[in-house]
Backbone atoms as SQL, in Angstrom:
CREATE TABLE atoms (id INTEGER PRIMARY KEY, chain TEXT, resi INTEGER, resn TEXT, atom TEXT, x REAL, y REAL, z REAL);
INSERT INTO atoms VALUES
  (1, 'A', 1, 'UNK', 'N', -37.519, -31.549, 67.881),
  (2, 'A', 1, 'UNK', 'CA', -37.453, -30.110, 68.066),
  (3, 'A', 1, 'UNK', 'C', -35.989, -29.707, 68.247),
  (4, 'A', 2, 'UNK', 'N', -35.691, -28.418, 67.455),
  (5, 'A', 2, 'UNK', 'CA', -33.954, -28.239, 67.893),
  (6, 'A', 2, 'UNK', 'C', -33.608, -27.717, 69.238),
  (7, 'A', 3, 'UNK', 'N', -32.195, -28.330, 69.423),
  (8, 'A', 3, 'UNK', 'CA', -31.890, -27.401, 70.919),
  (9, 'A', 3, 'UNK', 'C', -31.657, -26.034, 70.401),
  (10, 'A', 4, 'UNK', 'N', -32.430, -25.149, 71.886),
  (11, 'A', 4, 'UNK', 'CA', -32.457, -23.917, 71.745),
  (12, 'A', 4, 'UNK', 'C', -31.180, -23.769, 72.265),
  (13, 'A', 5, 'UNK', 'N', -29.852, -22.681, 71.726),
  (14, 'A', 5, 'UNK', 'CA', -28.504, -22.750, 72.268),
  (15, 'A', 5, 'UNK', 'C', -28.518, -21.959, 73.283),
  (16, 'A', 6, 'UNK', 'N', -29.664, -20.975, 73.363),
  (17, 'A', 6, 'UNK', 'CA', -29.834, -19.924, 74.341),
  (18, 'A', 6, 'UNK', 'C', -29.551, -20.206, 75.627),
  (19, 'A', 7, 'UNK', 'N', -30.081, -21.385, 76.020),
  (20, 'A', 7, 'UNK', 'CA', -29.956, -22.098, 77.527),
  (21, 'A', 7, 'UNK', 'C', -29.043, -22.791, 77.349),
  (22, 'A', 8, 'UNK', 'N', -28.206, -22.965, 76.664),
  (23, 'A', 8, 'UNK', 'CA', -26.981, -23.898, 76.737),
  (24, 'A', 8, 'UNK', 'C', -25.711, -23.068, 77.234),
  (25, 'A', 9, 'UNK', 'N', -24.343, -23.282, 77.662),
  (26, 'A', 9, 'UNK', 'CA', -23.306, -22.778, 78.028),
  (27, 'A', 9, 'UNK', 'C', -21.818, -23.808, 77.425),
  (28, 'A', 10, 'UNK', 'N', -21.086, -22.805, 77.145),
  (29, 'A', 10, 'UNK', 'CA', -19.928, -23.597, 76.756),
  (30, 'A', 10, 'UNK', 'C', -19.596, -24.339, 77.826),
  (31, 'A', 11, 'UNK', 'N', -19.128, -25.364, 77.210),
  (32, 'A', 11, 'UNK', 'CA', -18.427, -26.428, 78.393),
  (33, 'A', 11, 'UNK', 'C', -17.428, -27.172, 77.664),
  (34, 'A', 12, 'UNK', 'N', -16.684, -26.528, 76.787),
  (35, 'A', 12, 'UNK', 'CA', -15.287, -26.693, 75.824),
  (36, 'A', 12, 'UNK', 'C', -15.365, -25.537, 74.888),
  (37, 'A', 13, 'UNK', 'N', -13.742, -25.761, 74.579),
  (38, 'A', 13, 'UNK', 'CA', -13.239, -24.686, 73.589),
  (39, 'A', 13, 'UNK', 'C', -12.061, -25.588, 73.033),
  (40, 'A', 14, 'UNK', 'N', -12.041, -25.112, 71.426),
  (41, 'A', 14, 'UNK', 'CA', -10.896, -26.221, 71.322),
  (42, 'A', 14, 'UNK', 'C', -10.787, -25.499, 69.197),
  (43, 'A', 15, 'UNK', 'N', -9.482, -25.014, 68.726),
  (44, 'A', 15, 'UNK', 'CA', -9.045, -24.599, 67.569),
  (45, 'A', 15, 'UNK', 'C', -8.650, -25.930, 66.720),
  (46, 'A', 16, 'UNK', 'N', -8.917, -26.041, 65.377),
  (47, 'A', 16, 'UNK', 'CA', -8.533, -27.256, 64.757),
  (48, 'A', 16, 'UNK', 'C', -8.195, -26.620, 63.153),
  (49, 'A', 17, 'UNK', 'N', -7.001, -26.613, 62.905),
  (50, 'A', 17, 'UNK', 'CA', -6.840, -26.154, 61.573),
  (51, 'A', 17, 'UNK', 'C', -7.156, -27.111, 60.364),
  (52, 'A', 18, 'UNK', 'N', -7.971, -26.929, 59.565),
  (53, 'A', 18, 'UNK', 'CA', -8.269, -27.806, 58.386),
  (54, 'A', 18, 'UNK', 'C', -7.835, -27.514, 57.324),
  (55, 'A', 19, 'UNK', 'N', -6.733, -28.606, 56.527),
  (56, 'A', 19, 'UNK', 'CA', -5.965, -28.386, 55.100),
  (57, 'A', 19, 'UNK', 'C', -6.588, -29.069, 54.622),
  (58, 'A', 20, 'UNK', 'N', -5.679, -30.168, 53.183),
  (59, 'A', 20, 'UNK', 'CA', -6.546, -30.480, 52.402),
  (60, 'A', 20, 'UNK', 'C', -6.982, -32.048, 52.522),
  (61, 'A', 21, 'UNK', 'N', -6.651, -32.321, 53.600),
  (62, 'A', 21, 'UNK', 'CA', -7.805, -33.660, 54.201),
  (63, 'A', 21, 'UNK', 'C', -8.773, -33.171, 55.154),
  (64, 'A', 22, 'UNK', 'N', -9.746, -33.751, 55.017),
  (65, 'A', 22, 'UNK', 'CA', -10.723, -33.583, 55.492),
  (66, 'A', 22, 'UNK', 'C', -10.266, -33.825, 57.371),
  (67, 'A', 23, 'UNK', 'N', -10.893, -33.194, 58.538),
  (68, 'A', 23, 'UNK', 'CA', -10.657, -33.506, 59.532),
  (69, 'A', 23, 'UNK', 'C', -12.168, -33.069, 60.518),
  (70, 'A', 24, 'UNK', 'N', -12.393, -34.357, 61.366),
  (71, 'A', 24, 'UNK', 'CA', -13.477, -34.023, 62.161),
  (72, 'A', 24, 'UNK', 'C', -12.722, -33.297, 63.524),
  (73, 'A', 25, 'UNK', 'N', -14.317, -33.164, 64.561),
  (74, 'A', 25, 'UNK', 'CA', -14.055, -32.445, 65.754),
  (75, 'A', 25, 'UNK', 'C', -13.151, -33.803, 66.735),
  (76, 'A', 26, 'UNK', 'N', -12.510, -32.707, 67.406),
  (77, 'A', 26, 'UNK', 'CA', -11.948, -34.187, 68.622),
  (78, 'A', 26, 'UNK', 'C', -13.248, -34.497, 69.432),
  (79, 'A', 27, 'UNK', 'N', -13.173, -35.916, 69.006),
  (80, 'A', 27, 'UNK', 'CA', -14.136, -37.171, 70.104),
  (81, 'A', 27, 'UNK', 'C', -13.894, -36.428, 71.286),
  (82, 'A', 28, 'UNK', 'N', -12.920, -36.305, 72.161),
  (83, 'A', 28, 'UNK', 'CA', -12.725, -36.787, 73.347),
  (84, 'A', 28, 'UNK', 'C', -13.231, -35.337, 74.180),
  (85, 'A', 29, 'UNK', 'N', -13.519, -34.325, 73.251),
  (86, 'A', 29, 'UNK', 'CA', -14.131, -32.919, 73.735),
  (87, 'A', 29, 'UNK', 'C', -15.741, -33.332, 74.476),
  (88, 'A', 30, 'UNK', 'N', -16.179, -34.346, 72.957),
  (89, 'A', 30, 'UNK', 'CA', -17.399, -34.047, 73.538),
  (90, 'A', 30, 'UNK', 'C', -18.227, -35.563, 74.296),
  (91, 'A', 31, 'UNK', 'N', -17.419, -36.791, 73.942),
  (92, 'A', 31, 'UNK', 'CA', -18.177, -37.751, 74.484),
  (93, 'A', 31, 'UNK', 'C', -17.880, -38.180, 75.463),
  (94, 'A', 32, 'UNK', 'N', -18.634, -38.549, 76.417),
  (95, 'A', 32, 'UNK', 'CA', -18.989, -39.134, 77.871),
  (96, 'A', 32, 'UNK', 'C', -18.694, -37.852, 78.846),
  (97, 'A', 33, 'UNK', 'N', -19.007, -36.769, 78.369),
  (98, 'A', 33, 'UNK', 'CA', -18.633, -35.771, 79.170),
  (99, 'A', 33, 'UNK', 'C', -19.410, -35.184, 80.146),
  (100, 'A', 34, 'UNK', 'N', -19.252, -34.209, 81.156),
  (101, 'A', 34, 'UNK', 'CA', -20.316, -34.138, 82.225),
  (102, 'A', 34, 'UNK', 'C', -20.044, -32.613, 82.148),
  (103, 'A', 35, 'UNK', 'N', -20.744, -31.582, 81.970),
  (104, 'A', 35, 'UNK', 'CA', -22.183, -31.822, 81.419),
  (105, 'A', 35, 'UNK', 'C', -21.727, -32.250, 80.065),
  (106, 'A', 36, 'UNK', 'N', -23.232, -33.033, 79.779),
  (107, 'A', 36, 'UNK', 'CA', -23.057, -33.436, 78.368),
  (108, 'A', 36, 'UNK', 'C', -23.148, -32.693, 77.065),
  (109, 'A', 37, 'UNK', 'N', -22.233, -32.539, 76.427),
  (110, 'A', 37, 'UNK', 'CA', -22.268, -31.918, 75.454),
  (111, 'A', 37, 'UNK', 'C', -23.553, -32.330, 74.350),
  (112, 'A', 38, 'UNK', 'N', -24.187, -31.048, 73.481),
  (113, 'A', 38, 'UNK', 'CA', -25.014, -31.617, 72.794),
  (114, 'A', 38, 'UNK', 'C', -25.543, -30.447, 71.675),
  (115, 'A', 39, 'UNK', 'N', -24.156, -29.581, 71.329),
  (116, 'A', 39, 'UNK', 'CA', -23.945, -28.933, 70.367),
  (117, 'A', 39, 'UNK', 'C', -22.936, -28.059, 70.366),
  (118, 'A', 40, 'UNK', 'N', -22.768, -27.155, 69.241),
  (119, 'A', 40, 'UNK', 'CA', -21.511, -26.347, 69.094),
  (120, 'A', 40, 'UNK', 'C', -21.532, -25.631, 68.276),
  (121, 'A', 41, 'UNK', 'N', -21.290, -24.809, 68.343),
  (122, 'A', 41, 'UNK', 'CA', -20.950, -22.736, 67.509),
  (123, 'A', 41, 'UNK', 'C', -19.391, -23.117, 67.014),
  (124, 'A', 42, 'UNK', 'N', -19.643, -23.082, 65.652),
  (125, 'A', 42, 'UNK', 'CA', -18.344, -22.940, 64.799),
  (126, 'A', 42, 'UNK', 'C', -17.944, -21.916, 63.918),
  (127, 'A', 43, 'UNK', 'N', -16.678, -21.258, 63.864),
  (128, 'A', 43, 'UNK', 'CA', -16.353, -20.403, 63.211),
  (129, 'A', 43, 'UNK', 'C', -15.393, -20.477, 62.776),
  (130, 'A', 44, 'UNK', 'N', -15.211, -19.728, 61.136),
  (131, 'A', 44, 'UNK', 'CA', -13.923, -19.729, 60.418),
  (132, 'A', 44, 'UNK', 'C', -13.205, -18.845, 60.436),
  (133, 'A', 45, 'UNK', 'N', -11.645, -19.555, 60.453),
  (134, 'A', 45, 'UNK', 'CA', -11.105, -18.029, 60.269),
  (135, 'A', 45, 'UNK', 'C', -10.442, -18.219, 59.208),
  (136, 'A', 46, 'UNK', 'N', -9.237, -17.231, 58.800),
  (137, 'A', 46, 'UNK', 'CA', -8.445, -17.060, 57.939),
  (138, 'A', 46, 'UNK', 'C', -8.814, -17.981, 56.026),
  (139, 'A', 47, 'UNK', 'N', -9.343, -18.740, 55.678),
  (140, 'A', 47, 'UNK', 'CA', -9.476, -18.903, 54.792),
  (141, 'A', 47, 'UNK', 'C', -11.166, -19.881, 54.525),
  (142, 'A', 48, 'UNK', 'N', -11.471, -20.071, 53.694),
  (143, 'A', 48, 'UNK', 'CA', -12.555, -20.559, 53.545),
  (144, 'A', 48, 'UNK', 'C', -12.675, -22.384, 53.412),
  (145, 'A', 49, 'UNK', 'N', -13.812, -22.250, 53.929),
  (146, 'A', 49, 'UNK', 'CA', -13.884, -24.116, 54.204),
  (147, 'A', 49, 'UNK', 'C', -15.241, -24.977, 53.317),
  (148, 'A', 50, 'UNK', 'N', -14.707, -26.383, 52.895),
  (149, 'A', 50, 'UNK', 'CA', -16.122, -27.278, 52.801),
  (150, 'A', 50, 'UNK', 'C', -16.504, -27.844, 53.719),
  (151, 'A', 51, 'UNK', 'N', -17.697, -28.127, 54.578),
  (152, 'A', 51, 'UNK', 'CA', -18.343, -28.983, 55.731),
  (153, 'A', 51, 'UNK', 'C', -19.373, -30.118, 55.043),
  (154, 'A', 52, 'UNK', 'N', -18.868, -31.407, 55.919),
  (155, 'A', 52, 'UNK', 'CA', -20.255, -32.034, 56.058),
  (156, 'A', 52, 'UNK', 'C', -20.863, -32.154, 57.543),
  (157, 'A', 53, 'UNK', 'N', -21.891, -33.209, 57.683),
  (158, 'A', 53, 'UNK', 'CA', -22.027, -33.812, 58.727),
  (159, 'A', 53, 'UNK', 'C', -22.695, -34.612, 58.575),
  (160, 'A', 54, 'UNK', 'N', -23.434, -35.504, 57.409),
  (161, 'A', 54, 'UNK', 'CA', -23.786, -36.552, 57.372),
  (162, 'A', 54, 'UNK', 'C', -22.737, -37.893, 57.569),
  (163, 'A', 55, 'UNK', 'N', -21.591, -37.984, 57.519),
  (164, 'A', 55, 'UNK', 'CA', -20.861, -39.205, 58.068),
  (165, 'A', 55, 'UNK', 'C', -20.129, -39.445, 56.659),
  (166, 'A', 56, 'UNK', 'N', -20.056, -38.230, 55.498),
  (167, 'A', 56, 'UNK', 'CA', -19.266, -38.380, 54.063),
  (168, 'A', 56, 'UNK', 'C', -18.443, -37.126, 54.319),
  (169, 'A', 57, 'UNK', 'N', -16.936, -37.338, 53.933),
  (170, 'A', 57, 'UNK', 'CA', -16.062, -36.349, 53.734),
  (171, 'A', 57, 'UNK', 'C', -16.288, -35.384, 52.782),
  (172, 'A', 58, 'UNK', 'N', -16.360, -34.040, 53.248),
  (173, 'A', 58, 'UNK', 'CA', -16.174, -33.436, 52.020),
  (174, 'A', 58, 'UNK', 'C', -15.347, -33.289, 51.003),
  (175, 'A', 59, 'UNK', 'N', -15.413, -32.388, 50.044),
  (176, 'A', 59, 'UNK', 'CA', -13.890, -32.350, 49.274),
  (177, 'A', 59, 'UNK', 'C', -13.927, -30.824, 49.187),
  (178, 'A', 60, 'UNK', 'N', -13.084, -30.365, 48.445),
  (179, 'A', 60, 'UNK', 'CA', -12.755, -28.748, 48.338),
  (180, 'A', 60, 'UNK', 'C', -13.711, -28.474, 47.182),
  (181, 'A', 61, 'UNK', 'N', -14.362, -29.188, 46.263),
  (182, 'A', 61, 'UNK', 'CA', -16.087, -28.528, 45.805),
  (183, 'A', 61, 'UNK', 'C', -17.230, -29.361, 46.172),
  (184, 'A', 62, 'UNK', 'N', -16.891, -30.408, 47.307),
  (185, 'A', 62, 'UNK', 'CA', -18.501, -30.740, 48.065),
  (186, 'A', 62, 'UNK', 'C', -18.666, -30.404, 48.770),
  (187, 'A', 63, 'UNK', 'N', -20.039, -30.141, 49.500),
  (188, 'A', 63, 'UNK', 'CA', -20.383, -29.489, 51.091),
  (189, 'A', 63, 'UNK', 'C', -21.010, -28.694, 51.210),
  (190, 'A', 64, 'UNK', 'N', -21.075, -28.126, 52.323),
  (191, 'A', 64, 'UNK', 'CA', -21.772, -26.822, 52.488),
  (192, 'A', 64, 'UNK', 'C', -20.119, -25.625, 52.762),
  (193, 'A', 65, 'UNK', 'N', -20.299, -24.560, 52.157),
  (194, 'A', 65, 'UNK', 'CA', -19.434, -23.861, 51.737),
  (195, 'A', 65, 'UNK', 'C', -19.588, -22.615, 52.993),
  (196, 'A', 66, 'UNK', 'N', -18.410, -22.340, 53.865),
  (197, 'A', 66, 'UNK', 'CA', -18.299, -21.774, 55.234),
  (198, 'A', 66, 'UNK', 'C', -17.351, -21.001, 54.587),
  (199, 'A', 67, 'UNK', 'N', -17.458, -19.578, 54.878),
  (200, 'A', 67, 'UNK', 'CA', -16.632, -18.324, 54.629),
  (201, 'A', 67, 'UNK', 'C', -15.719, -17.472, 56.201),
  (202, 'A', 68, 'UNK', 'N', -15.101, -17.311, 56.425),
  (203, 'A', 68, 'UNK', 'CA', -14.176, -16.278, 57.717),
  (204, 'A', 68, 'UNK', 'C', -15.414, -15.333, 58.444),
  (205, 'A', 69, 'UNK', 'N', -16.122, -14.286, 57.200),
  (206, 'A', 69, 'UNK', 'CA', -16.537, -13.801, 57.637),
  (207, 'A', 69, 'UNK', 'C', -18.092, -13.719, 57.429),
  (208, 'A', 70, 'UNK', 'N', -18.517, -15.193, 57.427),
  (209, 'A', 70, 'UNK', 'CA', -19.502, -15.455, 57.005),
  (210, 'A', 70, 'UNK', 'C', -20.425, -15.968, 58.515),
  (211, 'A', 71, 'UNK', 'N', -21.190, -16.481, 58.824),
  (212, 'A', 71, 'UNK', 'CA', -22.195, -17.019, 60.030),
  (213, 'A', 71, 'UNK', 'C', -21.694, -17.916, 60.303),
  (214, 'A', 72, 'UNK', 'N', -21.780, -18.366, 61.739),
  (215, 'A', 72, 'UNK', 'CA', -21.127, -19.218, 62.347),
  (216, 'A', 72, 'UNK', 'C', -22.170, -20.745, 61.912),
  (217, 'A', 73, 'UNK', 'N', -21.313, -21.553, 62.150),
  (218, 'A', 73, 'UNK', 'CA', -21.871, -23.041, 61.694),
  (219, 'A', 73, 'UNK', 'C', -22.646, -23.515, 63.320),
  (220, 'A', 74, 'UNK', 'N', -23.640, -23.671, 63.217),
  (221, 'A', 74, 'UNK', 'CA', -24.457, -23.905, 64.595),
  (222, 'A', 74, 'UNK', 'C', -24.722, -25.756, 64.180),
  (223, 'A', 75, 'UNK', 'N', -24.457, -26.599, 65.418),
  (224, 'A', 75, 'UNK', 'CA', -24.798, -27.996, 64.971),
  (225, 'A', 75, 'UNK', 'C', -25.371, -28.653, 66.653),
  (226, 'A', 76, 'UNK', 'N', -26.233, -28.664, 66.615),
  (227, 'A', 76, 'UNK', 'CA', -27.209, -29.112, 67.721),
  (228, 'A', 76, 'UNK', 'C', -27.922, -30.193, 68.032),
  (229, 'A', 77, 'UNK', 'N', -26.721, -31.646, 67.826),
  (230, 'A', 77, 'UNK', 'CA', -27.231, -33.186, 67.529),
  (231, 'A', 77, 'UNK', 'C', -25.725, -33.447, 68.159),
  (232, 'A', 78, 'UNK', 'N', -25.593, -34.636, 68.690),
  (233, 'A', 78, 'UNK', 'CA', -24.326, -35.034, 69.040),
  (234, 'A', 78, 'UNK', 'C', -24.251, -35.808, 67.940),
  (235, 'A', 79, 'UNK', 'N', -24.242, -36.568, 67.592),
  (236, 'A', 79, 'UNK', 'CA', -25.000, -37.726, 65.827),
  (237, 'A', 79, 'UNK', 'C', -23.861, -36.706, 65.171),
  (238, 'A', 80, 'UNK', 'N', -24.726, -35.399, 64.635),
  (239, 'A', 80, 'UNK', 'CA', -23.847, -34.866, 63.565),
  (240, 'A', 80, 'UNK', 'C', -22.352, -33.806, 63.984),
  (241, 'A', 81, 'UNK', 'N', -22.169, -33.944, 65.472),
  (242, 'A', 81, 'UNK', 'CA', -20.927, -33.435, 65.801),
  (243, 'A', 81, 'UNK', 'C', -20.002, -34.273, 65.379),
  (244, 'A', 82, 'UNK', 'N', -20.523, -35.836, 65.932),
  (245, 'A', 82, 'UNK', 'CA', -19.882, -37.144, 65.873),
  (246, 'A', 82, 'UNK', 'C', -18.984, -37.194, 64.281),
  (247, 'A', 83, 'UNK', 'N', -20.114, -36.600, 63.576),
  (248, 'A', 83, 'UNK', 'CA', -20.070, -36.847, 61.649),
  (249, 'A', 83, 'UNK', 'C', -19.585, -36.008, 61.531),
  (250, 'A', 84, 'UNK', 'N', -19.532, -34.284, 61.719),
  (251, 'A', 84, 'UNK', 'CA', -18.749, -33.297, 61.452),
  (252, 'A', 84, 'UNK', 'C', -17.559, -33.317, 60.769),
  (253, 'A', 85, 'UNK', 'N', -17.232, -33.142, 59.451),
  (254, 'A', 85, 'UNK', 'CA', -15.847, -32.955, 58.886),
  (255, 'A', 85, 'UNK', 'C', -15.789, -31.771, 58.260),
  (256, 'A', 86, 'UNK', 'N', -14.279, -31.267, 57.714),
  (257, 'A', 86, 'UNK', 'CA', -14.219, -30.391, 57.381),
  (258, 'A', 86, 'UNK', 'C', -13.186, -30.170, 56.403),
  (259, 'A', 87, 'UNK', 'N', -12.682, -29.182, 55.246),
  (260, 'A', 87, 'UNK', 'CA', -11.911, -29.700, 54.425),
  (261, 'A', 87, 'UNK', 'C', -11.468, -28.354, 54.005),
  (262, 'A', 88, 'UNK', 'N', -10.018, -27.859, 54.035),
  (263, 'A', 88, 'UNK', 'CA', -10.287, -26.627, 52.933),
  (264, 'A', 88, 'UNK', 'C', -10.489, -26.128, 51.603),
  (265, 'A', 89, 'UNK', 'N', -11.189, -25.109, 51.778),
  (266, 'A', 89, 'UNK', 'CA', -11.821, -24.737, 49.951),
  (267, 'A', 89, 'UNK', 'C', -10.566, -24.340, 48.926),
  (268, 'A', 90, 'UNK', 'N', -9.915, -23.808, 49.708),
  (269, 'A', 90, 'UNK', 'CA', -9.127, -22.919, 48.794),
  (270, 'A', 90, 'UNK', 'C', -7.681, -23.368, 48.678),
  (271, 'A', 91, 'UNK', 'N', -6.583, -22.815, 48.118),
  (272, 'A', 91, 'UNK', 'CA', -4.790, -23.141, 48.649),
  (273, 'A', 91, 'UNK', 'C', -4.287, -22.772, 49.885),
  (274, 'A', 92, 'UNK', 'N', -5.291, -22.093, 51.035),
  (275, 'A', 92, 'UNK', 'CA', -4.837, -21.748, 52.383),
  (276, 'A', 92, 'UNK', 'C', -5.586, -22.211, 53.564),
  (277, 'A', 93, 'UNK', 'N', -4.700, -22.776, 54.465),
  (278, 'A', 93, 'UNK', 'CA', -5.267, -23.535, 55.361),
  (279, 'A', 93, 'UNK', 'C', -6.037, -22.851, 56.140),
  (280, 'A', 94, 'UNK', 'N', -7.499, -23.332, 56.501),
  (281, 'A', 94, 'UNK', 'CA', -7.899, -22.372, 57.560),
  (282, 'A', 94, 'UNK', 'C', -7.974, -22.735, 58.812),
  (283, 'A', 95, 'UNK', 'N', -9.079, -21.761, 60.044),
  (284, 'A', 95, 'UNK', 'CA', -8.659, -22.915, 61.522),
  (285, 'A', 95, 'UNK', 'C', -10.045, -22.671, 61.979),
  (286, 'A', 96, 'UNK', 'N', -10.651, -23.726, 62.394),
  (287, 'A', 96, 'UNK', 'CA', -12.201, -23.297, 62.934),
  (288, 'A', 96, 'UNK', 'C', -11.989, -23.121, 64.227),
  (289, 'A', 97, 'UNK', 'N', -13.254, -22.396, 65.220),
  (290, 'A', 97, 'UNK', 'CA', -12.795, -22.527, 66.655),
  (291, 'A', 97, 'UNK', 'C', -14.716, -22.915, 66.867),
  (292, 'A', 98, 'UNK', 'N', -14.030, -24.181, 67.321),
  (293, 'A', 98, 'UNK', 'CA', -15.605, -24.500, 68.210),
  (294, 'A', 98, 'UNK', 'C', -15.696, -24.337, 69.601),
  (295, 'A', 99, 'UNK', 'N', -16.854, -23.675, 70.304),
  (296, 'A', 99, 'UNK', 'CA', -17.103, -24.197, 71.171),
  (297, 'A', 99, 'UNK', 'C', -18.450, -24.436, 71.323),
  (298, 'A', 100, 'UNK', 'N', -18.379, -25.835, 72.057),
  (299, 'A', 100, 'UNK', 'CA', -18.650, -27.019, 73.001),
  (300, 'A', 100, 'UNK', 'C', -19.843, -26.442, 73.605),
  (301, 'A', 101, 'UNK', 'N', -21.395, -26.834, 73.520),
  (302, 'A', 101, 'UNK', 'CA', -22.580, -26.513, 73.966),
  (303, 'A', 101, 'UNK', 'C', -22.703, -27.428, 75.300),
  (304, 'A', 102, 'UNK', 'N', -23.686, -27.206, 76.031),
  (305, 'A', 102, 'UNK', 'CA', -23.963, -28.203, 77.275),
  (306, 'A', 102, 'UNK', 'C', -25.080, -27.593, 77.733),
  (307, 'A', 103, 'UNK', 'N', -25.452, -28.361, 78.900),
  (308, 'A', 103, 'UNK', 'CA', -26.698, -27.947, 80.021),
  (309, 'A', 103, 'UNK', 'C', -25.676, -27.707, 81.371);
């Protein structure tokens, strides 16, 4: 069953700009942490992005395709935070801002 984010509360915040290598979330945000992290609200800004989260890099035409002003990327598994990468689509770097779900 998915976590409902409703009852969850941030318990990190943290900006990561993605060019044209692929880059995951920082480890150290979310593991062994108290409370335990166990999802995260992502958003783009300034230019458009490719995502995975199965544990394969995207490239700038694989993935699931994330826009600035498009819906935020909701990921509610620590598994696929762990896998989370990200890559940019376009010639301009963009910057996601996650934050960090918990109990």
């Amino acid at each position: 069953m998915p976590t409902d984010i409703q009852h969850l509360r941030t318990v990190a915040y943290e900006s990561v700009t993605v060019s044209t290598t692929s880059v995951g979330l920082t480890l150290a945000r979310f593991i062994n942490t108290v409370p335990a992290v166990t999802g995260a609200i992502i958003s783009v800004d300034t230019a458009p992005i490719r995502w995975r989260d199965d544990g394969t890099a995207p490239t700038s035409s694989e993935g699931h395709f994330a826009i600035p002003t498009g819906e935020p990327i909701i990921i509610t598994h620590p598994t696929r935070l762990n896998n989370f990468r990200a890559i940019r689509q376009a010639s301009t770097d963009a910057t996601i801002r996650v934050s960090y779900l918990g109990f």
